[in-house]
N, C-alpha and C positions, 0 to 999 in steps of 0.2 A: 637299482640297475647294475651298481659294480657288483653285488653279492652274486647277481644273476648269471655277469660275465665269466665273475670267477667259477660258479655251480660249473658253467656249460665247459668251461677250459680243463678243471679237474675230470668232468666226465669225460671228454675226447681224448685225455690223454690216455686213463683207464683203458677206456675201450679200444684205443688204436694200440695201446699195449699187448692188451692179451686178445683182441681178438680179431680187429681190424689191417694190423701188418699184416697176419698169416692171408685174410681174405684178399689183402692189394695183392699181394704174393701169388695165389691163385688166379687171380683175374690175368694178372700180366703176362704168366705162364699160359694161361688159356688162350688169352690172345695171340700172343708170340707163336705157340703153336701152329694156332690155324693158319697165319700170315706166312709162314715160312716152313718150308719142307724141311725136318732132320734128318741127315743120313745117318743111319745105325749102321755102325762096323761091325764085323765081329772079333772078339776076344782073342788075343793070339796068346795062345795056350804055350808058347814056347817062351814067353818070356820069365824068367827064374833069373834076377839079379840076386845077387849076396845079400842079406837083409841082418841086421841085429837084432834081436831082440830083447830089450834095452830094461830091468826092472832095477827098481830101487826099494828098500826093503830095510821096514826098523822094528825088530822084534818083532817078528811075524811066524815065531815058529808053529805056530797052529795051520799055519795057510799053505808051509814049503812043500809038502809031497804032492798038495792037491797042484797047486805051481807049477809044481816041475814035470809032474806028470800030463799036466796038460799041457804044456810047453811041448811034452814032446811027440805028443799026440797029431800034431796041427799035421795036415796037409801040405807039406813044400819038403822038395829033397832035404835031409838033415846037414849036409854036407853043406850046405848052401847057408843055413841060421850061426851064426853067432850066439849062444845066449850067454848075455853077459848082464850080471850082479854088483848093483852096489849095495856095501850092509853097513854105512857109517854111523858110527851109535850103536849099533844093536848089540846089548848085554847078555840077551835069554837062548846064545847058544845058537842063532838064525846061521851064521857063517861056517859054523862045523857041520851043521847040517847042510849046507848047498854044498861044504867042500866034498861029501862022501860022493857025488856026482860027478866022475872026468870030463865029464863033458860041457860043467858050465865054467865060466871062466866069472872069478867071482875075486871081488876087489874089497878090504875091507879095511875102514880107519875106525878105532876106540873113539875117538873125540865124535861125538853130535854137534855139526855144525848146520843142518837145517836141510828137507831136500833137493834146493835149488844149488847149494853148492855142492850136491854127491851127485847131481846131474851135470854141471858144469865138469868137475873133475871124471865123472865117468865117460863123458863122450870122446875123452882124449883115450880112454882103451879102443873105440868103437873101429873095428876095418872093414866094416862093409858102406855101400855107396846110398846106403838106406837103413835108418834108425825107426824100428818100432817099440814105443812107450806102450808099459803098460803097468797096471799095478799088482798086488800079491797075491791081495783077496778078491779078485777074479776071473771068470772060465773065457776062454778065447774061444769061438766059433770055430769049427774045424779046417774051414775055407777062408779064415780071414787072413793071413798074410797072402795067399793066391790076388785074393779082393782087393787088397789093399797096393800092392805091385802092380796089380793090371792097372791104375787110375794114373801111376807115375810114367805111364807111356807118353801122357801130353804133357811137352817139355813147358808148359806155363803149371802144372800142379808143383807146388811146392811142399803141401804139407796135405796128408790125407787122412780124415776124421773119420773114426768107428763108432758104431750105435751104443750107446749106453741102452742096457737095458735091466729092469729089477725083476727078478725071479717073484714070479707073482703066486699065489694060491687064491683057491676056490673063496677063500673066508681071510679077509686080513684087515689088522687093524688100523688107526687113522695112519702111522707113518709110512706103514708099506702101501695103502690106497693111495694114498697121495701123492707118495714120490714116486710110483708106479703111472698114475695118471699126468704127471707132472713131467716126464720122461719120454712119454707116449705121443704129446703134444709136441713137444721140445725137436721130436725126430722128426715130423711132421713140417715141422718152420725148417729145421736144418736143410731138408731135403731140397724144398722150395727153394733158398738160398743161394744150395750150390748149383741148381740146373740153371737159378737166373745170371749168377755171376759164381760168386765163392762162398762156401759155409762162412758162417762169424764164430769164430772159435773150434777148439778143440775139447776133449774132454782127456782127462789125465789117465783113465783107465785104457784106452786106445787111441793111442792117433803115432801118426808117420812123419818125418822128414827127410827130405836130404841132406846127408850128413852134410855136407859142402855148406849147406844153407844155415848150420847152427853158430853163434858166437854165443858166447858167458851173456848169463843175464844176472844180474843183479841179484845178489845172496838173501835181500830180505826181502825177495819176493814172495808174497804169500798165492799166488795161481799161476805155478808156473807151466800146465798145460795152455792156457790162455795167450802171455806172455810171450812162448817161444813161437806159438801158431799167426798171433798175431804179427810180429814183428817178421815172420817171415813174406805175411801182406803187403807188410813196410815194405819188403824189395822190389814189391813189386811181382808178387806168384799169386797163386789161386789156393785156397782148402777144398780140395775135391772130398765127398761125402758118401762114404758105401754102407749103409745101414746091413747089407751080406756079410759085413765087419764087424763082428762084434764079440762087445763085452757081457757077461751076465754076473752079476753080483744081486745078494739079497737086500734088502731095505735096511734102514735102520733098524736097530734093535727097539727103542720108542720115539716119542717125539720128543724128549729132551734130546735125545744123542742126535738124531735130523736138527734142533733148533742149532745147537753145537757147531753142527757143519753148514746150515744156513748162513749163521751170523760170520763166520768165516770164508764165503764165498763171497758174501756183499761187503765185506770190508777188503778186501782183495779186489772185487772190481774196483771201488774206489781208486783205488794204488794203481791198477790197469789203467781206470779211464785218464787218469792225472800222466801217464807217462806214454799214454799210447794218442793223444789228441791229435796229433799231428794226422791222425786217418779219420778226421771230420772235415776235411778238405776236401772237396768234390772236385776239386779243379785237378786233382793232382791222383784220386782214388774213385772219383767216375760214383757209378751206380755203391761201390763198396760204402762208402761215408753214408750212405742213405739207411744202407743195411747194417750198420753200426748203432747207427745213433736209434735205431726204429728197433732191432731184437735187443741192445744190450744198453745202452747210454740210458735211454727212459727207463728200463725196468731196474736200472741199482739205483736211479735218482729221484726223478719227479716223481711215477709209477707211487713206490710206497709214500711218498707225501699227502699226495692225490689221494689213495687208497684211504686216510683218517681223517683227514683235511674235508671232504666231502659230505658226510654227516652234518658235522655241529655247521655248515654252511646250510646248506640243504633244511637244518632246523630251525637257524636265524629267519631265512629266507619269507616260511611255512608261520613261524611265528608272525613275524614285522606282516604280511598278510591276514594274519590270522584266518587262516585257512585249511584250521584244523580238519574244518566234516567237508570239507567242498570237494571237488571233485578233478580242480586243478590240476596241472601236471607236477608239481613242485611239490604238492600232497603225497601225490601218486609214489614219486619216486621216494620221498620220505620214507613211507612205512613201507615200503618194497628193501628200502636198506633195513630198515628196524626187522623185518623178515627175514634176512639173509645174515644178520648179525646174531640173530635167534635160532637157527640155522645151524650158524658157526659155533653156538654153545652149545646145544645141543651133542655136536662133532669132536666136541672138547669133552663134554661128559663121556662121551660113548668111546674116548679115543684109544684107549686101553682093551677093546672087545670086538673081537673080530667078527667083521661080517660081511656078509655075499653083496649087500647092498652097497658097494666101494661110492658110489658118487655122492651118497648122504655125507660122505668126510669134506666133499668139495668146498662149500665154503668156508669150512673150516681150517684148510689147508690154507686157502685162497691168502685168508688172513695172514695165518700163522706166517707163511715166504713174507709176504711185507712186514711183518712185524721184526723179522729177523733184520729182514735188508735194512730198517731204520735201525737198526740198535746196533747194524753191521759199519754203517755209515759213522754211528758217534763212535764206534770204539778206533774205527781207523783214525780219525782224527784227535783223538782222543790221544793216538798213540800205544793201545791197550794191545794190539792184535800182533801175534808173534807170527813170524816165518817158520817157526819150528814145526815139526809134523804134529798135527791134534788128531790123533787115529779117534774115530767115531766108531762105538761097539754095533755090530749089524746083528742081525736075528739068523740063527742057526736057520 
């Protein structure tokens, strides 16, 4: 009977993980909807505040002209951006090359001290009333500072998040199938998020703040798009969410260089969830604590436990029954994981060979994220995981 308890506890958290929050999510939006009339404003096309746009940059000279050129491509009077560079550390020439540019305003220290402290020290350049992050190696949407200003009209938006998205082809291999699918979902929760309350997080590649709203965060932080998005929650603002914002970068280059940047995200929530706890108080953060602990809290902790934890239970369970040929549910689900692990290998053979059939990678991927996020979990405590930048090689 305890084995049973535990089977059923590991499965609820799984499923309310990846597939059961987004459904409460839907439903309550559905319901909310019908219940209550929304008025839609329209967009007032005259608003053009001053905006930064805010990049940090370490050895990145393969990425600068595409950068700058799309920078100056976007959509909003140019008189109006800021674009301002940090290049602290960078050896391979990245700072001669933005200096040829008059127009960007570009800050640079020899010494590598980490990106959290070239963000701290760069926002004291910033003189517009609105900072947008973003990173080197990717394309900005041509309407996404437009996007991203209209949401800062509602004086509760504190911080506003752009779509990540992975430049996909027709035939691609397990790490662009899956960070691609993995991404696609991801927008999907976000969206829901922000219409019921506020996004949970930001992503580093795009998102916005008010300058007014940022103080220093802590230099060994290892996610500091999270971090700063978060804590602006802290005061008390909203993450509004315009997937019309966005970023487009390619996948990883394979699935070692994705496992690289998994195991790096999940040892950084760790560090997040340890120093952001105080917004698991519902008393004090309403409906947000619920949306915390449901997209982000479960999936850096229990989620990957649950996720191998589940098997060798499920086995004991099937065995102490011996209920090998029956037809029981505890059977059932048995060999339906032993399917899906078979599944996963398969995903793993083939991970390296591109092909049109992308969701054969899925439980293959499925794993792989939780495999990281447990080995993301012991290296943070561990003490192994550096605040320094781990640039991950992506796929031309």
């Amino acid at each position: 009977m305890i084995l049973e308890l535990v089977f059923w506890i590991l499965l609820f958290i799984l499923f309310y993980t990846y597939i059961g929050y987004g459904l409460v999510l839907y439903l309550i939006l559905k319901i909310r909807n019908l219940l209550f009339f929304k008025l839609k404003t329209e967009p007032d096309n005259l608003f053009e505040p001053n905006v930064c746009l805010f990049v940090t940059a370490y050895n990145e000279k393969d990425y600068v002209k595409q950068k700058v050129d799309n920078s100056f491509s976007l959509d909003y009077p140019k008189e109006k951006i800021q674009y301002l560079w940090i290049t602290d550390g960078s050896d391979d020439g990245t700072p001669d090359i933005l200096r040829n540019y008059p127009a960007l305003d570009v800050h640079h220290l020899p010494e590598r001290r980490g990106k959290m402290h070239a963000m701290n020290r760069g926002v004291k350049f910033v003189k517009a009333p609105i900072i947008i992050f973003s990173d080197t190696n990717t394309i900005l949407g041509k309407n996404s500072i437009r996007e991203i200003v209209a949401k800062f009209r509602n004086e509760k938006t504190g911080c506003v998040a752009g779509e990540k998205r992975i430049i996909e082809k027709d035939a691609d291999a397990a790490a662009g199938a899956g960070e691609g699918i993995y991404w696609k979902l991801e927008s999907w929760v976000k969206r829901m998020d922000a219409e019921l309350n506020s996004a949970v997080g930001a992503v580093g590649e795009l998102f916005a703040i008010r300058t007014a709203l940022f103080e220093d965060v802590e230099t060994d932080t290892i996610l500091d798009d999270f971090m700063i998005s978060l804590r602006i929650v802290q005061k008390g603002y909203k993450i509004a969410y315009t997937p019309n914002a966005y970023a487009e970068e390619t996948a990883s280059l394979n699935v070692g260089e994705e496992l690289k940047r998994k195991i790096r995200i999940a040892a950084g929530g760790i560090q997040s969830l340890l120093r952001l706890k105080s917004l698991l108080d519902p008393f004090r953060f309403g409906w947000f604590s619920w949306q915390y602990f449901s997209h982000k809290v479960l999936r850096w902790t229990l989620s990957p436990v649950s996720c191998f934890l589940i098997l060798p239970v499920n086995f004991i369970i099937v065995w102490q029954q011996n209920g090998w040929l029956s037809f029981q549910f505890y059977t059932a689900a048995f060999y339906l994981q032993v399917l899906f692990y078979l599944l996963a290998a398969l995903g793993w053979y083939l991970e390296n060979r591109k092909l049109n059939f992308k969701f054969l990678f899925v439980p293959y991927y499925f794993l792989f994220i939780n495999y990281a996020s447990t080995r993301g979990i012991f290296r943070y405590f561990n003490g192994k995981q550096s605040a320094a930048w781990e640039k991950s090689k992506r796929a031309a």
